[in-house]
N, C-alpha and C positions, 0 to 999 in steps of 0.2 A: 436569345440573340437580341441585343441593342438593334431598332427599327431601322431603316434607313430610309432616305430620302432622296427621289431622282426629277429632278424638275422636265416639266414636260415644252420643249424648246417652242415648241409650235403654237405654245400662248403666251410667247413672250414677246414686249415688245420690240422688234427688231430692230426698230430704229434709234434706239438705247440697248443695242446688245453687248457692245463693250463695258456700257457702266454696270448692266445688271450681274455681267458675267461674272467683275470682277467683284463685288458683293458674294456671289456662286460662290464663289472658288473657295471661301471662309467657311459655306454653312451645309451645301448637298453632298450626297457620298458618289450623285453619277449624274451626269446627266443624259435626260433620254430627249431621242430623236428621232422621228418618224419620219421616215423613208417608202411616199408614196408615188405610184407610179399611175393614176390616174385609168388602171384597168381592174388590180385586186379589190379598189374603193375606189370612187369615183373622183376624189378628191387628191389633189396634187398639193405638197407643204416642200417639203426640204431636201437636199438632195445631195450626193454624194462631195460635189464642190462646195457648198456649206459645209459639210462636215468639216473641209479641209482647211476652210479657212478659218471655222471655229476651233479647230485643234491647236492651232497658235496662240489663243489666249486660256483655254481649259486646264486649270489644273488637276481635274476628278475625272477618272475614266469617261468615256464617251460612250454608250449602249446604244447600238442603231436597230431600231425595230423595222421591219423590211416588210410593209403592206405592198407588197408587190407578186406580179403571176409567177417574176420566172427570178429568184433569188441568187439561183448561182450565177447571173450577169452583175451582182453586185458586190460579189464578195472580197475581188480583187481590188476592184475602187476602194472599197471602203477601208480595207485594210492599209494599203498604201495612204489613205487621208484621215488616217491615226484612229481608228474605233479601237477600243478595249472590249466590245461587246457584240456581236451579229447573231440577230437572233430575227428567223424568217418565222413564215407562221408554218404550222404545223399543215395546215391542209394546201400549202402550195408543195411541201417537197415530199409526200409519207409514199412516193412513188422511188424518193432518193435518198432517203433522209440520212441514212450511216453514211453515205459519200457525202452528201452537203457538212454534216455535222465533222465527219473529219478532215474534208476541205478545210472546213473555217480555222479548223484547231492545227491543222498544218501550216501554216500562216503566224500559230502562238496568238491566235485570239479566243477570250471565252465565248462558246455556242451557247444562245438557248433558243427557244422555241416560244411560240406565242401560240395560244388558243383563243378561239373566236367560242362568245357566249354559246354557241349552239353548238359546239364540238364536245364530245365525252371525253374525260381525260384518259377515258381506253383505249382513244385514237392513237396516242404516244410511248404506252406501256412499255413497249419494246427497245423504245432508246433512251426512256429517264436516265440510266445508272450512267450516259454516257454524256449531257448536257449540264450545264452551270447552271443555268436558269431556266427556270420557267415560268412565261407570262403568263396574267390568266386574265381575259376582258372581261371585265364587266359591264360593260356597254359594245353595242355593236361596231368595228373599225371603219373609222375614216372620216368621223366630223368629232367637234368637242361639244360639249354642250349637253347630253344626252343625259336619258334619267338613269339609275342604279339600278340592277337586274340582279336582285336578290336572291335570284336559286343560284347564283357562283360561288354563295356563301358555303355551299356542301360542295361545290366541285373545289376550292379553297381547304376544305377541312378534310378531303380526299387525298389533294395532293399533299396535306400535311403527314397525316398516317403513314401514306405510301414511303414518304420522304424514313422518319422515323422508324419503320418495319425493317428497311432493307440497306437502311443508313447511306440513301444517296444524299449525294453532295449540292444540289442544288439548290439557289435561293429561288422563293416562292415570290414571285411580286405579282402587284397589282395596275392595271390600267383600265381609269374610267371610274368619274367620280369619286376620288379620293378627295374626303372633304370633313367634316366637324360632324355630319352627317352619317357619314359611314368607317368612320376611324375605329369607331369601337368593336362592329361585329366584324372588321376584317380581321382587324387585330384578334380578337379573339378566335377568328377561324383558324389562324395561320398564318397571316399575312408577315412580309418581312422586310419586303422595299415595297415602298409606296414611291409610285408615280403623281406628282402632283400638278395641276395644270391650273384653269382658269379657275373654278369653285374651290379649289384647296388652298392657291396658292395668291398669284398675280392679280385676282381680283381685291384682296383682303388690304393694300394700301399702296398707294402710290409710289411710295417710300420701300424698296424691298427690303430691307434691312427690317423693319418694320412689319411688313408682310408676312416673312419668315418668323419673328417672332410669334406674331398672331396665329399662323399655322400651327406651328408645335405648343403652345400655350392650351391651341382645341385638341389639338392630340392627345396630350399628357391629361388632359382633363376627361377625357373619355374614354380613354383603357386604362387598364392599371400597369404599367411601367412602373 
């Protein structure tokens, strides 16, 4: 499967989100958007009314990762302010998850799931066959900046197998530190959307046109594509 790329909105400069978007819209396959609620991470970014008024200039689905306690207050929002993608984390809903998961997909949006570094991917066994995607952190949720947590490289190469054994349907991506750094052994774990933020992406020039080239220049230079 050709890599994909989903830029991470939450280190983008917002006050150039028109010009960078429409740069976007030529070069990423999604764009990801974190949707915190200042109790599941302490940290407050983006929020159901950004999505909506982001959905008027996006032309590449819209994937809302949902760091928050109580998910299913967000799924009607999001849905009505144009997501292609709701995807809660795994240890807010494995109380609900078959009702969350076909919530979301009653509505005609892709579900996936997000795992926090310290979750086993045996917390979710039971409803792979039934989600789109599946996140995998490799950094802890709710700040950027963080360093790369190398043992996800096996929980990565877990959810590849699993994926390949039972011919589920979902894409494997990555969040947290996608960068020139770690392009290679994701990619070689498994990896298949990469999330890209400040280190991968928006730091690399001021120019995002430019940026973006610089990004996948280190990418292609570091796996074998």
């Amino acid at each position: 499967m050709k890599p994909k790329f989903s830029p991470s909105l939450m280190c983008m400069d917002l006050l150039e989100i028109k010009e960078q978007t429409q740069i976007l819209n030529n070069l990423c396959d999604f764009y990801h958007i974190d949707i915190m609620d200042g109790h599941f991470v302490k940290n407050i970014t983006l929020s159901p009314d950004f999505v909506s008024a982001f959905s008027k200039i996006a032309r590449k689905p819209i994937d809302c990762h949902l760091m928050v306690e109580h998910p299913d207050d967000f799924i009607e929002p999001l849905v009505n302010a144009g997501a292609a993608f709701i995807c809660p984390h795994a240890e807010t809903i494995n109380k609900d998850a078959f009702r969350i998961i076909n919530k979301i997909k009653s509505f005609g949006c892709k579900a996936g799931v997000v795992l926090n570094p310290a979750t086993p991917l045996s917390f979710v066994e039971y409803y792979l066959e039934h989600i789109d995607k599946l996140t995998i952190m490799t950094v802890d949720p709710g700040f950027a900046g963080q360093p790369f947590i190398p043992q996800m490289l096996e929980k990565i190469a877990q959810a590849k197998e699993l994926k390949e054994k039972y011919d589920f349907k979902y894409l494997i991506e990555v969040e947290g530190s996608c960068s020139e750094k770690t392009f290679g052994s994701l990619y070689n774990a498994g990896t298949e959307v990469f999330i890209v933020g400040t280190s991968g992406l928006f730091s690399k020039d001021k120019d995002l046109t430019k940026a973006w080239e610089i990004m996948q220049n280190e990418f292609y230079s570091s796996t074998t594509v």
